[in-house]
Structure formats: structure tokens, C-alpha cells
C-alpha positions as CSV (number, residue, x, y, z in Angstrom):
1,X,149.3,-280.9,70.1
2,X,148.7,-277.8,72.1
3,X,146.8,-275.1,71.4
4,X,148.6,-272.0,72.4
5,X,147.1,-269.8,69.8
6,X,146.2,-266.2,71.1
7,X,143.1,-265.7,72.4
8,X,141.3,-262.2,71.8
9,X,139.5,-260.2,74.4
10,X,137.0,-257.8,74.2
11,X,137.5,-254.4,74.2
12,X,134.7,-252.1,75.1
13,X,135.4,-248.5,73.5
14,X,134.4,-245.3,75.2
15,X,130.7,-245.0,73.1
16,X,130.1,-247.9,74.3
17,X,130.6,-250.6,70.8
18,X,132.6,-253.2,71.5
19,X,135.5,-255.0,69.4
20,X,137.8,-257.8,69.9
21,X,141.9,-257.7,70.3
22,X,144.1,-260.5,69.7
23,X,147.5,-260.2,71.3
24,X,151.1,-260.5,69.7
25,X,151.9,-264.0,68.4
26,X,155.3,-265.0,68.3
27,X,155.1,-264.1,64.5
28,X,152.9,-261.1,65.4
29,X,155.7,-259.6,67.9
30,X,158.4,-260.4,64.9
31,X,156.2,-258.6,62.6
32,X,155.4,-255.7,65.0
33,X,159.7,-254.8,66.0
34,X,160.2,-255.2,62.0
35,X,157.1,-252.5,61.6
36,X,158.9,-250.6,64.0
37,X,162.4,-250.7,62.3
38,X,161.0,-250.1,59.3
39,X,158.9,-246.8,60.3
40,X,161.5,-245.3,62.1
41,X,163.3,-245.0,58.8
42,X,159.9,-244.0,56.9
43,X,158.0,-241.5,58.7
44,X,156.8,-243.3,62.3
45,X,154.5,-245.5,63.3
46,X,151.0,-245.3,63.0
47,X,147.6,-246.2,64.9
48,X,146.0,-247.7,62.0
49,X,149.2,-250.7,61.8
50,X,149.5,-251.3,65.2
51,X,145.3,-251.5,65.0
52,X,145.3,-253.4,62.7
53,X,147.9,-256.1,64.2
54,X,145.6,-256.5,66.7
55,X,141.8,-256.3,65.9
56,X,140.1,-259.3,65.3
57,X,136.9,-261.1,65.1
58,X,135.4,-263.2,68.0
59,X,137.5,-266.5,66.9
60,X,140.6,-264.5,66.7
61,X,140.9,-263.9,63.3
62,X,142.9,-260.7,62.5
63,X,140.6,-258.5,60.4
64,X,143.0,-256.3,59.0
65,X,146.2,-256.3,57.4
66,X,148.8,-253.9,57.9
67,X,150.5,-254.9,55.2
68,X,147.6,-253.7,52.5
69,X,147.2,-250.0,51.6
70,X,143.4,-250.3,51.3
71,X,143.3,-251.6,54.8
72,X,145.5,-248.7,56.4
73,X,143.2,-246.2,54.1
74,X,140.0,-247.9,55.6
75,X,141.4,-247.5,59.0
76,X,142.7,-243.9,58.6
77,X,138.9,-243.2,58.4
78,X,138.6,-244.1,62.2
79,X,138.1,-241.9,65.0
80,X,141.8,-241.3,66.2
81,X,140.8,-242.1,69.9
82,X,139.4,-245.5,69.4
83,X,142.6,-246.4,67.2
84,X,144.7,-245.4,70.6
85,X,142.2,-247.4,72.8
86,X,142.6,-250.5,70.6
87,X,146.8,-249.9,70.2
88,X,146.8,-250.0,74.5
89,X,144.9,-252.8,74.8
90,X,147.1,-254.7,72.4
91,X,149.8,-253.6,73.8
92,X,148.5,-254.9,77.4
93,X,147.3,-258.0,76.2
94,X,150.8,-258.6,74.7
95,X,152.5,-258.0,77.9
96,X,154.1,-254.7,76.2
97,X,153.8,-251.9,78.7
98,X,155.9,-250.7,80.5
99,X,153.8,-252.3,84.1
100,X,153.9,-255.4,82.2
101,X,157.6,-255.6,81.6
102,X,158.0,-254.1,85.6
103,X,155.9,-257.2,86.5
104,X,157.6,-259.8,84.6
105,X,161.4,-258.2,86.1
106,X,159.9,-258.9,89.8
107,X,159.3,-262.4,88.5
């Protein structure tokens, strides 16, 4: 079998810690557009879920969930910048921006 699994890369943030980001598995992207539907309906999306879809230890091991209350109230607690840093780097890493999507068109 191959092992296609995402691999996480390290993030440094602006004073100067570091932290991992996976990016979007197939399940992950599902779970991320049904997020999105979802919030739309119920007050927008936030920084700690899309965080918390993507940070994750060295191995790759998502250390959040989105999904739990206490996790989203743990990760309200964070500084509101780092929460963006880690969002655009899972985005990148998932081949979700909008250069990403420009490259893969000239492709």
C-alpha cells in the first residue's frame, strides 16, 4: 500500500515558537466545505476551527478537534494573530489560496 497520508510542516510564528500544520485530507477538505456550509448558516467561521483542522503534532496527529466545545474554548484563549498565521498556512499547504488555485489553472 501507499502512504499518501498528509505530511505536516512546520510553522514558525512571528515570536518566534514553532508549531506543526497538517494539510486537508481528503476527509479533512470534506469536513472543512461542510464547516463552511454549516457556519454560513450559524454565525461564520472562525479561526479557532479552521486552527484546529490543521495543527498537529510532529507525526501529524491533529491536536485539536473542531468538533469539541472545550477544544474551540481552549483555542479562543489564543492570540488572534497566531490563529490567522496557522489558518494561512493550512490553507497553503492545502493548495487553497487563491495563487495556489491560479497555479494549478496554468497546469
Amino acid at each position: 500500500m501507499i502512504d499518501l497520508k498528509p505530511i505536516p510542516k512546520e510553522l514558525e510564528l512571528p515570536d518566534g515558537r514553532k508549531v506543526f500544520v497538517r494539510p486537508l485530507s481528503g476527509k479533512g477538505r470534506k469536513q472543512y466545505r461542510e464547516y463552511c456550509e454549516h457556519a454560513k448558516e450559524n454565525g461564520g467561521i472562525t479561526a479557532e476551527a479552521v486552527a484546529a483542522m490543521g495543527l498537529c503534532d510532529a507525526e501529524g496527529k491533529l491536536v485539536y478537534d473542531f468538533n469539541n466545545p472545550q477544544d474551540m474554548e481552549t483555542l479562543s484563549e489564543f492570540d488572534g494573530a497566531i490563529l490567522d498565521e496557522i489558518g494561512i498556512k493550512l490553507f497553503e499547504v492545502s493548495g487553497l489560496t487563491k495563487k495556489a488555485e491560479e497555479d494549478a489553472e496554468k497546469n
